[in-house]
Legacy VTK file of the C-alpha trace (Angstrom):
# vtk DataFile Version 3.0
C-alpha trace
ASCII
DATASET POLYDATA
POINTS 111 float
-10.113 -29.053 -20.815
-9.020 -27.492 -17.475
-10.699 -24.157 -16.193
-9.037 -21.050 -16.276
-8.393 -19.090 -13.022
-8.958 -15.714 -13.505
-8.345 -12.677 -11.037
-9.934 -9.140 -11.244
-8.075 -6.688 -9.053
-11.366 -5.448 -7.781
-12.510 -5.464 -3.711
-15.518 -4.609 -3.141
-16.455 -1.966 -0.448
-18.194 -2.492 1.958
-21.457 -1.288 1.324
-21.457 -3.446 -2.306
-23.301 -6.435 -0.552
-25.359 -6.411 -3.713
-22.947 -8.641 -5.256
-24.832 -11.614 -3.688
-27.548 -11.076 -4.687
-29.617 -13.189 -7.930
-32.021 -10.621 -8.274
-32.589 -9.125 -11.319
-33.381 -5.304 -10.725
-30.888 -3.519 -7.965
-30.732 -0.008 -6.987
-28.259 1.967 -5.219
-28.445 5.094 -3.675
-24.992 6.169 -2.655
-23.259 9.681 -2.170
-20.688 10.597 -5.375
-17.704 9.355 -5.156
-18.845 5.863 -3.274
-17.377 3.648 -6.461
-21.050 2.995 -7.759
-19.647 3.075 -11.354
-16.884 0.213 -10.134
-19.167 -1.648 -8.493
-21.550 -2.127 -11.351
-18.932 -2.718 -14.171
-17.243 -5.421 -12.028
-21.116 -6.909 -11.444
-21.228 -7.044 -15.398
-18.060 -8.574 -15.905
-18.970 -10.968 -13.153
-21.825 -12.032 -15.336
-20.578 -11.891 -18.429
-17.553 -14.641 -17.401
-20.049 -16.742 -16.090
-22.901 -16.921 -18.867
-21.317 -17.735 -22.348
-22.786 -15.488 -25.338
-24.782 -13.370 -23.276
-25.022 -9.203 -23.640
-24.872 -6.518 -21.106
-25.384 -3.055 -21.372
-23.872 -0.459 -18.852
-25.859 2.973 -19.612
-24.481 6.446 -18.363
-26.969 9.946 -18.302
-24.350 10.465 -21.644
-21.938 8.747 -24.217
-19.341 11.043 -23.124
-19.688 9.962 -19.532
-19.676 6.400 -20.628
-16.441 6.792 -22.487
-15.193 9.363 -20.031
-15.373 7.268 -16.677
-16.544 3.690 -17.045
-14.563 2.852 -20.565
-11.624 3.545 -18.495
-12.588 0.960 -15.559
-13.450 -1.903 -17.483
-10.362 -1.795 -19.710
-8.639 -1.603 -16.470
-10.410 -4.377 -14.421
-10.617 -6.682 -17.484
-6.947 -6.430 -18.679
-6.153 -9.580 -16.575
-8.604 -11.831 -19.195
-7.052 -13.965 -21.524
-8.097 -12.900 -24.778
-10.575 -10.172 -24.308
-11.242 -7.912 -27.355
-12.054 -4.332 -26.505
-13.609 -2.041 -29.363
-12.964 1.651 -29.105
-14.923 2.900 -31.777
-18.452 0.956 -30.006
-17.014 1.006 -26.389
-17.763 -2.774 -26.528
-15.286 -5.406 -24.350
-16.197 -8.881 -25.944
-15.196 -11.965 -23.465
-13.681 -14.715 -24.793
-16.682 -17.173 -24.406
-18.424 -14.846 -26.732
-20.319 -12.408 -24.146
-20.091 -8.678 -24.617
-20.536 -5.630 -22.595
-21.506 -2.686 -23.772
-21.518 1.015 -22.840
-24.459 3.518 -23.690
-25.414 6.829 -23.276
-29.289 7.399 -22.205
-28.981 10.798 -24.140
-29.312 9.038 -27.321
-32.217 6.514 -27.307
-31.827 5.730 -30.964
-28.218 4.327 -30.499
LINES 1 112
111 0 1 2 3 4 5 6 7 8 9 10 11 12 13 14 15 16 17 18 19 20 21 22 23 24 25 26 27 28 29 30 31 32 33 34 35 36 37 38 39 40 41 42 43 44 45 46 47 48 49 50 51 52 53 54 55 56 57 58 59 60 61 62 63 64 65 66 67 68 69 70 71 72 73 74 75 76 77 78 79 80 81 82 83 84 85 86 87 88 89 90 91 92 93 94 95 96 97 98 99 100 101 102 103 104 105 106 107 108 109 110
């Protein structure tokens, strides 16, 4: 079976070296509006078309900011994957090798 090309209209700025990294942990401290929140949801999808049935979790300060901003850029940036499945009511993208992202809110733990 032949592999699949895909392309994600995302370019990383410059700052975003972070992308080359294998480290586990990263932080960023960058000024608002310096496309943290597109940086890190391209970083998950990165990972999650590379390891098969794997989960990733991308957790705003709220839900609402979650669905709000970074719903929004993941639909977008993924739309270019062959069979993707995206679940509104969970705000969960599910990869066709059987990996999911996630989105959260940190103002409900329990969820």
């Amino acid at each position: 079976m032949g592999e699949i090309k895909i392309i994600i209209p995302y370019k990383p700025r410059p700052w975003a070296t972070f992308h080359e990294t294998n480290k586990r942990w990263i932080v960023l401290v960058l000024h608002r509006r310096a496309g943290k929140s597109t940086a890190a949801i391209n970083h998950l999808q990165r990972d999650a078309i590379k390891i098969p049935n794997a989960r990733f979790a991308y957790i705003s300060p709220t839900y609402k900011q979650s669905k709000n901003i970074a719903w929004d850029l993941l639909k977008h940036y993924a739309r270019s994957i062959p069979n993707i499945e995206f679940n509104e009511a969970e705000l969960t993208a599910k990869y066709p090798n059987g990996s999911k992202i996630t989105l959260y809110g940190a103002d409900n733990p329990d969820r």
